[in-house]
N, C-alpha and C positions, 0 to 999 in steps of 0.2 A: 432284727436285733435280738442278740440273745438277753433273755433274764441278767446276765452277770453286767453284759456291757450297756443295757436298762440303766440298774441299781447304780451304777458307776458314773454313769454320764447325767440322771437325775440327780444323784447325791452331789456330785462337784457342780452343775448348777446352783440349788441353791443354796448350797454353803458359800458362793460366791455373789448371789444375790446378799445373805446375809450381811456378809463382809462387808459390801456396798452400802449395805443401806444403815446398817451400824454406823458409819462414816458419816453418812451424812442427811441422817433425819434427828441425828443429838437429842435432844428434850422433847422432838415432836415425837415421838414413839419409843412401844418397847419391841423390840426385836432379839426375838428368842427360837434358836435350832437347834432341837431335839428330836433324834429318832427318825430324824427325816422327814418331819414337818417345817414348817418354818411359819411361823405365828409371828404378827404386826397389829402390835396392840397403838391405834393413836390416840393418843393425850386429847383430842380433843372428841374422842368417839366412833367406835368400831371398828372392828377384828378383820385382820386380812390372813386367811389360813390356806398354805399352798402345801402341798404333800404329794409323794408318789404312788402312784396308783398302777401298781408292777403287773398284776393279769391282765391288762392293757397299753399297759407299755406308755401309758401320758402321766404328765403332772395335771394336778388338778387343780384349781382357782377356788377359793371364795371370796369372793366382794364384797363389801359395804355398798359399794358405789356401783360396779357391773354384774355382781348376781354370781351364777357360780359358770365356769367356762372347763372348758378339757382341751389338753395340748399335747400333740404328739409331736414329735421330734422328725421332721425335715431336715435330710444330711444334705440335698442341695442350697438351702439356706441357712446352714449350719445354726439352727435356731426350732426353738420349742412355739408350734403354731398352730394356734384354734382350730380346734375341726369342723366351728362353722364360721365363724367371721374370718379367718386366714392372718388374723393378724399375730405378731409374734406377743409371748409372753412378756419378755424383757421391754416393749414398746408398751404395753398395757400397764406394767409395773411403772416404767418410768413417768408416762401420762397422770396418773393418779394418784402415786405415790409424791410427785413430783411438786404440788401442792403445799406438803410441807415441810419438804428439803430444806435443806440450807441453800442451795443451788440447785443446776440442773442435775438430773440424774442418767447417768450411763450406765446400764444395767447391760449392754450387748455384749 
């Protein structure tokens, strides 16, 4: 994958994560995407910070709840997945973000 199509297919991630989760964590968080980070501040305590990490080509996780992870992008599972648990990002988002939703969360 080149650099451009990197920057392209992390950026419309999680601006689409955003979008999601703006919808439907309401009151329970602040959710803020600049610059290509994407920061989830929860109302009831601590920071979930995802950002792209382009000399490597993955998004990068920080947790509250699982610590910090790295995901590179699998085009056979059309999905951003842990380079050591194998699990997809959007699955990890949903699971623990999920907590304070309004509902369920479908982040895939």
């Amino acid at each position: 994958m080149t650099e451009t199509e990197f920057e392209r297919l992390a950026t419309a991630t999680l601006a689409r994560f955003a979008e999601t989760l703006e919808r439907n964590l309401g009151d329970a968080a602040e959710v803020d995407f600049q610059g290509g980070i994407l920061t989830i501040v929860l109302d009831r305590g601590g920071t979930y910070v995802i950002n792209r990490h382009t000399p490597n080509r993955q998004i990068w996780l920080s947790s509250p709840r699982s610590g910090a992870s790295h995901y590179g992008f699998d085009a056979a599972r059309a999905a951003w997945i842990d380079t050591r648990s194998g699990r997809a990002l959007a699955d990890v988002l949903a699971e623990e973000l999920g907590e304070v939703a309004s509902g369920p969360l479908d982040l895939g």
